[in-house]
DOSE-291619 format. One line per 8 residues: their letters; for each residue x, y, z of C-alpha. Coordinates in steps of 0.02 Angstrom, whole numbers, padded with zeros to 5 digits. Layout:
! DOSE-291619
A = X:Y:Z ~ ... .
***
This chain:
! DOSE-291619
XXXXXXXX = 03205:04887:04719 ~ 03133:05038:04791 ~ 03196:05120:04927 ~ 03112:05258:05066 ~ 03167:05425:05033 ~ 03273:05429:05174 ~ 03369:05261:05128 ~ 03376:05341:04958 .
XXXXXXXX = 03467:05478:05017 ~ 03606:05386:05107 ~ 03612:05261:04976 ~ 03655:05419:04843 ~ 03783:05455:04983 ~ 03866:05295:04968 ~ 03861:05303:04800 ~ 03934:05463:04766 .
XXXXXXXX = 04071:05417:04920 ~ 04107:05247:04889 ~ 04251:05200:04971 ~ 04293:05006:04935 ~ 04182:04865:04909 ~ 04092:04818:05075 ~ 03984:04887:05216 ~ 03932:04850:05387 .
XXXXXXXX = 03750:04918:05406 ~ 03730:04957:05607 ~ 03518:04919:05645 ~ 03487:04868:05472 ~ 03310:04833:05502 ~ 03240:04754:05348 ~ 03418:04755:05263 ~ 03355:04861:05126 .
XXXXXXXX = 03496:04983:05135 ~ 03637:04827:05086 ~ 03521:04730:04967 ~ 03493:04892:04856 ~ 03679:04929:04861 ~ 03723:04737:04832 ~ 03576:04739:04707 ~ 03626:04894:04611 .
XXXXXXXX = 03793:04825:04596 ~ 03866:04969:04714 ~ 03942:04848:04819 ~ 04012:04650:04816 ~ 03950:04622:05010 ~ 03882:04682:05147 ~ 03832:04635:05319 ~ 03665:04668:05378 .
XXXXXXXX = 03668:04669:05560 ~ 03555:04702:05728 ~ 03526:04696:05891 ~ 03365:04605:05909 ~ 03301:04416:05806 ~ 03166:04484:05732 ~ 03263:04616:05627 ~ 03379:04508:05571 .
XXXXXXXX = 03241:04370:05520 ~ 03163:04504:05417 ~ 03332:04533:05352 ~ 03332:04353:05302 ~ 03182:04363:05198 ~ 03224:04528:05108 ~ 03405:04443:05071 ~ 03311:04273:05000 .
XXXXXXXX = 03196:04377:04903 ~ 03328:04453:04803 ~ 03439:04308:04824 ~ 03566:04396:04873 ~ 03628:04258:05021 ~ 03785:04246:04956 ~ 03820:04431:04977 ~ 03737:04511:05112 .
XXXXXXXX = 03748:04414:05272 ~ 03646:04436:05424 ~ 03746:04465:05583 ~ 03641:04488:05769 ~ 03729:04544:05889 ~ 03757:04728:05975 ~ 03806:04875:05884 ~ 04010:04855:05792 .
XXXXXXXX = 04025:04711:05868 ~ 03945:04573:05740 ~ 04096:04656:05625 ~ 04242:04626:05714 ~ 04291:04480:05631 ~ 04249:04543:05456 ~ 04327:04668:05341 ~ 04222:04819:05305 .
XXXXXXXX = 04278:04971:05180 ~ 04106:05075:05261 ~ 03988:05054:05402 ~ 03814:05154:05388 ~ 03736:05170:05563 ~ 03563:05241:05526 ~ 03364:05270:05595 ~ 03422:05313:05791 .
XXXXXXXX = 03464:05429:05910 ~ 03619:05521:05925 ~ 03690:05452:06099 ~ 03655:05266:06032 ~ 03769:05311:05879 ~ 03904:05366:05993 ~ 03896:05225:06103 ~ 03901:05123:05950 .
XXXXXXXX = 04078:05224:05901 ~ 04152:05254:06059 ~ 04120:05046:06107 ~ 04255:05003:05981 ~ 04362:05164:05910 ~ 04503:05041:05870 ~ 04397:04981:05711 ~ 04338:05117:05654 .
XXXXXXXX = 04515:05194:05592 ~ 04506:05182:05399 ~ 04322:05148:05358 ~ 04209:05262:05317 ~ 04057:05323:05405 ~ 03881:05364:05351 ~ 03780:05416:05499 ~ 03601:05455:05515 .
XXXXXXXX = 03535:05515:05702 ~ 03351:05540:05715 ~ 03366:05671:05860 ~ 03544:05709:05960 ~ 03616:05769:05804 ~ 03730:05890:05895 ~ 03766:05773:06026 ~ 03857:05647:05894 .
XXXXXXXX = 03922:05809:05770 ~ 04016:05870:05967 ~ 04083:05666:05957 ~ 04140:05686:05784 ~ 04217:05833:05814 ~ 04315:05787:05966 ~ 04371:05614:05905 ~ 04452:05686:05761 .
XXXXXXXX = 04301:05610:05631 ~ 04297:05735:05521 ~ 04129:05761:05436 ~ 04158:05762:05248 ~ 03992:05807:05198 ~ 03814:05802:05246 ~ 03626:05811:05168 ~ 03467:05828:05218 .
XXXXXXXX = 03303:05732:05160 ~ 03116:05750:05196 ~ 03011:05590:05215 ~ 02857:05558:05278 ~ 02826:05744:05374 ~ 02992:05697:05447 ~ 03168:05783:05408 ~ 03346:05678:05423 .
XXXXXXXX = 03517:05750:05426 ~ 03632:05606:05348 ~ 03830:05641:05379 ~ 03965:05566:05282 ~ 04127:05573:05411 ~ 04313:05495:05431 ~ 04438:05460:05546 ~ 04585:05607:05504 .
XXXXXXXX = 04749:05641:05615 ~ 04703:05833:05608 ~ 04661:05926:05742 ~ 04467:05987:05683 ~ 04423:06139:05723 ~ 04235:06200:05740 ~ 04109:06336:05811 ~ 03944:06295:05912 .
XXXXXXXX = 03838:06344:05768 ~ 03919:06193:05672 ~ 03861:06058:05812 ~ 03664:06094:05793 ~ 03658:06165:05613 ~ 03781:06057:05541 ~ 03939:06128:05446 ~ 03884:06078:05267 .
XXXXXXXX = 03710:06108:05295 ~ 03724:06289:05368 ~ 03828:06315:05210 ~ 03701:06273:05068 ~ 03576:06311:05157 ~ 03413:06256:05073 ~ 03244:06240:05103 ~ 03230:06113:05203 .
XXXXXXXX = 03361:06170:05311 ~ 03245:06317:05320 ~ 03107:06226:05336 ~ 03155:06119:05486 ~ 03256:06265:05565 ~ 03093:06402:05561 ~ 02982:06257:05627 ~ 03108:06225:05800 .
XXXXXXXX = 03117:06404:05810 ~ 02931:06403:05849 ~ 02937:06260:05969 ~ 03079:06352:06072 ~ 02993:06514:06088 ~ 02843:06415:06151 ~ 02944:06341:06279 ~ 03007:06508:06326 .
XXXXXXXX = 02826:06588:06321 ~ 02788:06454:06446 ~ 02979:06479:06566 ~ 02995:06591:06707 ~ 03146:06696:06686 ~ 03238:06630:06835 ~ 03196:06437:06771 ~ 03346:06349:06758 .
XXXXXXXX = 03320:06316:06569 ~ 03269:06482:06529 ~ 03450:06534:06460 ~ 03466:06393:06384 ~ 03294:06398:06284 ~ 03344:06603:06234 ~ 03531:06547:06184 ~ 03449:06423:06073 .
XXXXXXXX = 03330:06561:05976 ~ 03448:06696:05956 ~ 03566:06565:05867 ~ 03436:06504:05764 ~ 03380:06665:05709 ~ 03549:06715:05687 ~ 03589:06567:05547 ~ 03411:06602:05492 .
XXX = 03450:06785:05453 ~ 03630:06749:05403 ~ 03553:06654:05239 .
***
């Protein structure tokens, strides 16, 4: 079973960060994320669950393909919620925005104690790394993956009882990330540098975004020289 590069990458996460032997995946789509893991023997089940019927039909058929209906099992229903009656070791909540993944958290913080996370945000990555941070889910590690002319940030996080501590730089660029460093990260960081001072080209000073849009380049060529 072949996978996109970007469900590659988080499946190599869950791989390398296995913790247990099941998983909740949060807008599985297709379910091609638990069926590789089931598949591969990474896993003995997982729940493939969404929102809307016609994911979770297409679920069904990638599931009966592989015949894997014993061992992944579509759930519809609204983000965590499909898994409160099950037992899950790790939930992946992947392929949207950064806001929907913390209204996915914050919904039911009561569950999500001891398993752990692997989160994907489209856009709003800072807006879900300031959740993390604040809700004392530590990020444990992170990569980043080209597909498709696109570039994903993939976090691997966990609930912890310490206090986390973290600078500004950390929310957009990501505390692993800014650390290695590596082309992509590069890559992705030079190309939003552009789009900011183009929006700045095009700001009065006294807009009300104008500070904002500046603040945002001198800390991105600040991490960009730093490397």
């Amino acid at each position: 079973m072949k996978l996109s590069k970007r469900l590659q990458a988080i499946a190599d996460l869950i791989i390398k960060y296995k913790h247990g032997e099941s998983l909740g995946d949060i807008g599985t789509d297709h379910a091609y994320l638990p069926c590789y893991l089931v598949n591969e023997n990474v896993i003995q089940k997982a729940y493939a669950c969404d929102i809307a019927k016609g994911p979770i039909q297409a679920s069904i058929e990638t599931i009966g393909s592989y015949h894997l209906e014993n061992k992944v099992i579509p759930l519809l229903g609204s983000g965590i919620h499909p898994l409160l009656d099950q037992h899950v070791d790790m939930i992946s909540i992947c392929g949207m925005g950064g806001k929907l993944i913390v209204d996915i958290l914050d919904e039911f913080p009561e569950y999500i104690q001891d398993q752990r996370l692997f989160l994907q945000a489209n856009v709003g990555l800072e807006v879900l790394r300031e959740y993390l941070y604040l809700h004392q889910i530590e990020i444990i590690d992170e990569d980043i993956v080209k597909d498709a002319h696109h570039i994903y940030e993939i976090m691997v996080c966990q609930k912890t009882s310490k206090q986390l501590s973290y600078q500004e730089e950390d929310i957009y660029f990501g505390p692993y990330l800014r650390q290695e460093k590596n082309t992509l990260f590069y890559e992705k960081w030079r190309r939003q540098l552009h789009i900011y001072q183009n929006i700045l080209t095009s700001l009065e000073e006294n807009h009300p975004r104008y500070q904002e849009v500046l603040h945002m380049i001198e800390m991105i060529e600040g991490e960009l020289n730093e490397g």
